[in-house]
VEXKOL-550167 format. One line per 2 residues: their letters; for each residue x, y, z of N, C-alpha, C. Coordinates in pm, whole numbers. Example, Ala and Ser with C-alpha at 12.3 -4.5 7.8 and 13.67 -1.06 7.14 Angstrom:
as> 1319 -569 780 1230 -450 780 1320 -330 780 ~ 1285 -225 708 1367 -106 714 1290 3 787 $
END
This chain:
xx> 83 -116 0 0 0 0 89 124 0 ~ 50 238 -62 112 307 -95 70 449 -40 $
xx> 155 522 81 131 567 169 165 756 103 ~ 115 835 80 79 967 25 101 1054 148 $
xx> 231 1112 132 229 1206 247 227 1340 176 ~ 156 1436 273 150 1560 192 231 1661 297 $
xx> 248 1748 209 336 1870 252 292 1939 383 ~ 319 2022 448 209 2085 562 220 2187 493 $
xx> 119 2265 480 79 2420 425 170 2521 467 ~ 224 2600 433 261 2753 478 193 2836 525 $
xx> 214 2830 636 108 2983 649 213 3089 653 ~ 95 3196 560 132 3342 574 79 3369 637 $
xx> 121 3518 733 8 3609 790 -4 3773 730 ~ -111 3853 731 -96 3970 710 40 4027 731 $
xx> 75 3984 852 177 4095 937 309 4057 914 ~ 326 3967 809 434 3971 700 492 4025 644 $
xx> 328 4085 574 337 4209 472 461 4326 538 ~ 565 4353 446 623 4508 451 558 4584 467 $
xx> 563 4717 537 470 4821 517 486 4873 384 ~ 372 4941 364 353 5044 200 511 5129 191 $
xx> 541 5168 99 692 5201 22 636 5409 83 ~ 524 5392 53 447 5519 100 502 5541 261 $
xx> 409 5494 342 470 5465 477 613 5497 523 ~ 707 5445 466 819 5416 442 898 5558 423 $
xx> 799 5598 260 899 5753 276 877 5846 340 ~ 747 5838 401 708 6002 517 788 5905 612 $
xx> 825 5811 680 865 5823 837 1030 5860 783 ~ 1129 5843 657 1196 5893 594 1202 6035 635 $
xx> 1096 6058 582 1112 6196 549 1117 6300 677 ~ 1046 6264 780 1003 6309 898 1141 6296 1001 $
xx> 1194 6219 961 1386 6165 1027 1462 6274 985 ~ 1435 6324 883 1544 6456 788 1462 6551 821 $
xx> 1368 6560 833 1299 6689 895 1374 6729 986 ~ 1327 6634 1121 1397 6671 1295 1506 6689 1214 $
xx> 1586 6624 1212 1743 6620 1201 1785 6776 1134 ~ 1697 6808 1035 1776 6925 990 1737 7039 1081 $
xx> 1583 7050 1167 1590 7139 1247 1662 7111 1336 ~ 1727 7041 1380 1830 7050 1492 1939 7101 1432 $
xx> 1963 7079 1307 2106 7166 1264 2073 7284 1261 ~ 1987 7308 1229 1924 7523 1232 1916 7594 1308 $
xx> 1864 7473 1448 1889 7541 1582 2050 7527 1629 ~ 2136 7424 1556 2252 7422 1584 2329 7574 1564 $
xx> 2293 7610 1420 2333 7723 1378 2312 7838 1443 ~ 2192 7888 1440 2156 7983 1528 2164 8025 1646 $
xx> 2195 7887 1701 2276 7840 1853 2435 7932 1828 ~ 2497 7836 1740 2616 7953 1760 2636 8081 1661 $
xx> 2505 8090 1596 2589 8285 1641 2514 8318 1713 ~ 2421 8318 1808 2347 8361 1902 2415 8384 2033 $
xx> 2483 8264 2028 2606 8248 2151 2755 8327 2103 ~ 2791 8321 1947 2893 8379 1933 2872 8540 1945 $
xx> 2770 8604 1953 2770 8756 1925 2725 8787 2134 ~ 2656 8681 2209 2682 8722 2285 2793 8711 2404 $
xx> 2889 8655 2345 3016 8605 2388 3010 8466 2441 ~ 2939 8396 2413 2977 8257 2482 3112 8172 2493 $
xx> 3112 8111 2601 3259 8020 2595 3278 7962 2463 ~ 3385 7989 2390 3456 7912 2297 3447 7795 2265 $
xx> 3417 7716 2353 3425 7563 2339 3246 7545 2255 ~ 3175 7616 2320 3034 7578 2357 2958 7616 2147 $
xx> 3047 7722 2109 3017 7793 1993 3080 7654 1897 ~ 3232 7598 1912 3270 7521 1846 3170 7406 1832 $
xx> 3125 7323 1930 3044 7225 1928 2905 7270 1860 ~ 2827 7372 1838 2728 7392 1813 2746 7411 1622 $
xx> 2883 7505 1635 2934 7468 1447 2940 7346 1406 ~ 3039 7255 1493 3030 7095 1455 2894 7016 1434 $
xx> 2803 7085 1508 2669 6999 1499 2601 7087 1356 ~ 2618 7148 1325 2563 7244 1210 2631 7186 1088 $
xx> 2750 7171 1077 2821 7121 945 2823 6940 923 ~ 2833 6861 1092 2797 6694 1043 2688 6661 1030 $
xx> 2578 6730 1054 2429 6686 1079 2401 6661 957 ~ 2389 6767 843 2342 6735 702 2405 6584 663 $
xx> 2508 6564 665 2559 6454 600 2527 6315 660 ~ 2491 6286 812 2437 6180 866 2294 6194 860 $
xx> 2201 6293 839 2086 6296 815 2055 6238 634 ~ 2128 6264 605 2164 6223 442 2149 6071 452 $
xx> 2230 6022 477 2307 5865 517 2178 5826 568 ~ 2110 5836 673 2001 5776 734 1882 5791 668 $
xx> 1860 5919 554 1746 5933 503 1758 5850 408 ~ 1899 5775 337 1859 5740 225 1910 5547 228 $
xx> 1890 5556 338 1939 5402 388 1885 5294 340 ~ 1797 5338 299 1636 5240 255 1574 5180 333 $
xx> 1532 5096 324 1380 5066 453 1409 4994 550 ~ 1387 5015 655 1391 5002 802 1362 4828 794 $
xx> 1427 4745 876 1412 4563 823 1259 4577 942 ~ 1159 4459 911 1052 4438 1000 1078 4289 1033 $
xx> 1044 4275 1118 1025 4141 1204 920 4073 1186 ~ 969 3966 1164 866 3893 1069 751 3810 1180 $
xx> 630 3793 1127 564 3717 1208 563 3559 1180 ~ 556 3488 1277 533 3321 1224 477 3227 1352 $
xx> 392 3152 1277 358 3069 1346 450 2960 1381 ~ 461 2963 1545 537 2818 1592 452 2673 1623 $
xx> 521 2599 1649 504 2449 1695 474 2461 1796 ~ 409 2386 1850 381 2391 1980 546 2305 2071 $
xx> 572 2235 1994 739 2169 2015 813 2290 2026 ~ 806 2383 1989 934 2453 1939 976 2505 2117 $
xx> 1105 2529 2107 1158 2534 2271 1101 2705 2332 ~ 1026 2783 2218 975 2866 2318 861 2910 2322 $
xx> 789 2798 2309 617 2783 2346 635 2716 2494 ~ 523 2762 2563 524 2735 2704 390 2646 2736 $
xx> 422 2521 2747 295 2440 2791 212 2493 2889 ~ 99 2451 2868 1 2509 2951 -17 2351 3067 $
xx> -7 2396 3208 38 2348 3294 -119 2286 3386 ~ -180 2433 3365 -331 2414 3470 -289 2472 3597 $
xx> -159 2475 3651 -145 2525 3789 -114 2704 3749 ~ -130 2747 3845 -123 2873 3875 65 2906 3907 $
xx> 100 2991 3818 250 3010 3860 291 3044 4024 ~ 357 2991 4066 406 3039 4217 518 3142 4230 $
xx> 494 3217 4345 544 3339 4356 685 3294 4456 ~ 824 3295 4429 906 3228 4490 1003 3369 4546 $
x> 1030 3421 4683 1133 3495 4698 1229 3452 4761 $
END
């Protein structure tokens, strides 16, 4: 006799799905937003501080944040899409499904 084993099905789930490419470019886009207003306030930070004499150090760091910001806001805006975590159904075997016991967990200090 001739014994017919069949495959087990795949399941997909919705929450597989990637988000929309849409999605994707406003939260993009919204990353280079902040980022560049923080360089504007970087800027304005130091001449605001440079015309009213601020410590030296404090004006340098606020230029540094004004001139690297564009270029790592760059880099991150154009990184391409953020990875998602995939959903999947486990085994009830698999080592991190938790049998259901019937007892009530105990509280141990």
């Amino acid at each position: 006799m001739n014994v017919i084993r069949r495959r087990r099905a795949e399941v997909y789930t919705v929450t597989n799905a990637p988000k929309p490419m849409s999605e994707d470019i406003q939260y993009r886009q919204r990353r280079y937003l902040i980022s560049m207003s923080i360089r504007t306030g970087c800027f304005l930070g130091a001449v605001f501080a440079g015309v009213a004499g601020a410590p030296l150090w404090l004006i340098g760091l606020l230029v540094v944040g004004a001139v690297f910001l564009p270029y790592i806001s760059v880099i991150f805006a154009n990184g391409g899409r953020e990875p998602q975590p995939s959903a999947r159904f486990e085994s009830p075997d698999s080592p991190h499904h938790k049998g259901i016991s019937g007892q009530r967990p105990e509280i141990r200090s």
